[in-house]
C-alpha positions in Angstrom: -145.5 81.3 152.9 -142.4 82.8 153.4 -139.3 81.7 150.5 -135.8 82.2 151.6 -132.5 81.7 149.6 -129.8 80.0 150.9 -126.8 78.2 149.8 -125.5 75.3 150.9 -123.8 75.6 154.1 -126.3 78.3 155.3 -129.0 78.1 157.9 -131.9 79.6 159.0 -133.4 79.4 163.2 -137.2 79.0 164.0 -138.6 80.4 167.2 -134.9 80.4 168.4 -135.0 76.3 169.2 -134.9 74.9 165.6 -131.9 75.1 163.1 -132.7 74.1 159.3 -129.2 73.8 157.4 -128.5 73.2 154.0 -126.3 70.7 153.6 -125.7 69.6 150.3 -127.4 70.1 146.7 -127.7 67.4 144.4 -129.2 68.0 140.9 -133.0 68.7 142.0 -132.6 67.5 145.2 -132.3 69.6 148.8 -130.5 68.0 151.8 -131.7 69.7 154.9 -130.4 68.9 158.1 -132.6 70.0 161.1 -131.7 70.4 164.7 -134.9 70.2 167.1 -135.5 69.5 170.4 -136.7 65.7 171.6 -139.9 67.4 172.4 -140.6 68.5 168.5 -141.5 65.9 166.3 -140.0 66.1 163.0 -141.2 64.2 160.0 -141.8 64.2 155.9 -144.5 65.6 154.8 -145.9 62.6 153.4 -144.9 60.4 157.1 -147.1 63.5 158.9 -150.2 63.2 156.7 -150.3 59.3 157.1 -149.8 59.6 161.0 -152.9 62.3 160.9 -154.8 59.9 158.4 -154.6 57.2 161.0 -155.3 59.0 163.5 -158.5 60.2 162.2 -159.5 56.3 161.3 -158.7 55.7 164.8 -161.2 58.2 165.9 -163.8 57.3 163.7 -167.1 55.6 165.2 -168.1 52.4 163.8 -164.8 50.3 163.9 -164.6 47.1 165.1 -163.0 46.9 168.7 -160.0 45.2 168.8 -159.9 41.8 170.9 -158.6 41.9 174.5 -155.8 40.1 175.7 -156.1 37.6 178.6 -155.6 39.3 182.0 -152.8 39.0 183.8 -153.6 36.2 186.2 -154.9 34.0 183.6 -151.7 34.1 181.6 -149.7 33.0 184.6 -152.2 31.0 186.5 -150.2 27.0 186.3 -152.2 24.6 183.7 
């Protein structure tokens, strides 16, 4: 893991595309403000390990299949 310092106000650039800045200090707390592009998802830790966590449920074998909608010419076929 690499540790930097940096004050508020300062950034640092990842691969040349992503700017971390940090914007303000309050007591314990960091607020970092992150420029990406659209194409590089960006989340909280915790948010990331949920979306993996569901993703692996989603991919396990055993789970019961969800039901299927009507088709399309039975939902606008007149009563």
């Amino acid at each position: 893991m690499l540790i930097l310092s940096r004050k508020p106000g300062e950034s640092l650039i990842i691969d040349g595309r992503i700017t971390v800045k940090v914007v303000r200090l309050d007591g314990d707390v960091v607020k970092l403000g992150i420029e990406a592009p659209g194409d590089v998802p960006v989340h909280r830790e915790e948010v990331y390990l949920e979306i993996q966590r569901n993703n692996q449920q989603a991919l396990a074998p055993g789970r019961i299949p969800l039901p299927r909608l009507p088709s399309k010419s039975a939902a606008t076929a007149p009563v």
